[in-house]
C-alpha positions in Angstrom: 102.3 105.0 85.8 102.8 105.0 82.4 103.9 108.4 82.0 106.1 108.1 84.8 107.6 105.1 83.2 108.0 106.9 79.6 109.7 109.6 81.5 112.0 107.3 82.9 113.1 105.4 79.7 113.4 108.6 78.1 116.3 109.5 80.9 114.4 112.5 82.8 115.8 112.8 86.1 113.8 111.0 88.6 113.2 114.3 90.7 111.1 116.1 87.9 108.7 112.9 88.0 108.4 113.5 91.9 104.9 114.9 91.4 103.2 111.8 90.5 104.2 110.3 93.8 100.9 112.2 95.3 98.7 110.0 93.1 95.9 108.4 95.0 94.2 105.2 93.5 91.0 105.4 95.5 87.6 106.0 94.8 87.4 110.1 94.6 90.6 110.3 92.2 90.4 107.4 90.1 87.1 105.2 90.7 87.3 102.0 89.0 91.3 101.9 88.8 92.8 99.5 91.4 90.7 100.6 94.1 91.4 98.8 97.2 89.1 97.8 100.0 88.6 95.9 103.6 85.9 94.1 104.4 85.7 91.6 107.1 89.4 91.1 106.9 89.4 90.5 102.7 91.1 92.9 100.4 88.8 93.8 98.2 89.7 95.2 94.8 87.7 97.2 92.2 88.7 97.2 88.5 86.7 98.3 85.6 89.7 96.9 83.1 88.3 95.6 80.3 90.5 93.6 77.7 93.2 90.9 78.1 96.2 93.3 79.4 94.3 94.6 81.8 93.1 90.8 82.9 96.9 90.0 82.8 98.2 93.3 84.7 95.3 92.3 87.6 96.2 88.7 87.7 99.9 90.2 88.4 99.4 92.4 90.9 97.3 90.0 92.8 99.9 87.2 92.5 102.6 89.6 93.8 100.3 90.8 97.1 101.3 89.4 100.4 98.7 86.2 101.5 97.4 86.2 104.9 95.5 82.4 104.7 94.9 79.9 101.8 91.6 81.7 101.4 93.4 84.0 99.5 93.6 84.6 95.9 89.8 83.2 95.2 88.2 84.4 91.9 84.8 84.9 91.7 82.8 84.2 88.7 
């Protein structure tokens, strides 16, 4: 995401950054990043980020996912 996003402030045209659209986040291709999972009806998310941006980054893409119930959103600690 990051290199896509350099490419586009840098003014590439948006068609020669088409190849990072086949980017998987799962388990085989990037284990540990953003990995998403179901279980019993949760979303389940696996992160090994480790320092305050990546806390922050987290927090904001979970914020920005679609609820289901008021059970969502619960931090484990």
């Amino acid at each position: 995401m990051a290199a896509i996003g350099a490419g586009w402030a840098l003014g590439l045209d948006w068609r020669s950054l088409c190849g990072f659209g086949s980017f998987v986040s799962d388990v085989q291709t990037a284990p540990g990043r953003f990995n998403l999972f179901s279980h019993r009806g949760a979303t389940l998310i696996a992160d090994y980020g480790h320092n305050a941006d990546c806390d922050s980054a987290l927090v904001c893409a979970i914020d920005n996912m679609p609820a289901n119930d008021a059970r969502s959103h619960q931090w484990c600690r």
